[in-house]
N, C-alpha and C positions, 0 to 999 in steps of 0.2 A: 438565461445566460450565466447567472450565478452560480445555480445547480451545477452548469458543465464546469466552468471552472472549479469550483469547489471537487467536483468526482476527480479530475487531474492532476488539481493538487494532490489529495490525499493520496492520489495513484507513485506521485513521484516520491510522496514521504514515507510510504509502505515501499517502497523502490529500495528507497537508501538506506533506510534500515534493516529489510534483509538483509540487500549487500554490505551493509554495516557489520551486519550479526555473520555473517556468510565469512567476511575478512580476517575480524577482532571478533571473535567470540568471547572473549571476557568483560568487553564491555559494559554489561549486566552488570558482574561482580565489582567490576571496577567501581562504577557510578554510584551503587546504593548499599555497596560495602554486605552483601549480603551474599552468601552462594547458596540459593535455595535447593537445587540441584547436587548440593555437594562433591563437584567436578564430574562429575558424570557427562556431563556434555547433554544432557535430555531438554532442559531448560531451550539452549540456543538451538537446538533441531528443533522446536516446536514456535520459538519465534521464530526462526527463518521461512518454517509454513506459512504459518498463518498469516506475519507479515505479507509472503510472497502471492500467496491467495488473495490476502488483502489487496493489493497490487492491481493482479490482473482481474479482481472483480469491478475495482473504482475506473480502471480503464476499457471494462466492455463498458459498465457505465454510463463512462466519457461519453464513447464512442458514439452507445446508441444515442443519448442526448442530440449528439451533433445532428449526424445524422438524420433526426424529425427537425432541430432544429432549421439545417439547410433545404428540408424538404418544404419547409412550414416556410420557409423566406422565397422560396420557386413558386408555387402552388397558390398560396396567397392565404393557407389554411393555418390557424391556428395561431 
């Protein structure tokens, strides 16, 4: 039950931070006073990926957890 919850959190904190980085893309530079990218805009394309990857990997995840979960609660198995 931990695992599932844990994969959704992370699913919804990888969520808002794309859409974070997707809205205010300066945010980065904002935060740690640094622009590693040097406006190029490369930096926030590549958090908004992976973030976004990040995302819907923690939420297949989720899902499958539930899933065996609900199966494992019907079944009597596991």
């Amino acid at each position: 039950m931990i695992r599932l919850v844990a994969e959704f959190v992370l699913a919804g904190i990888s969520s808002i931070l794309a859409i974070a980085t997707a809205v205010h893309p300066q945010w980065i530079e904002a935060l740690f006073r640094i622009e590693p990218d040097r406006g190029s805009g490369a930096l926030e394309l590549v958090t908004v990926t992976v973030f976004g990857l990040l995302a819907l990997v923690a939420a297949g995840l989720g899902t499958r957890t539930a899933v065996r979960y609900r199966r494992a609660q019907f079944t009597g198995v596991g």
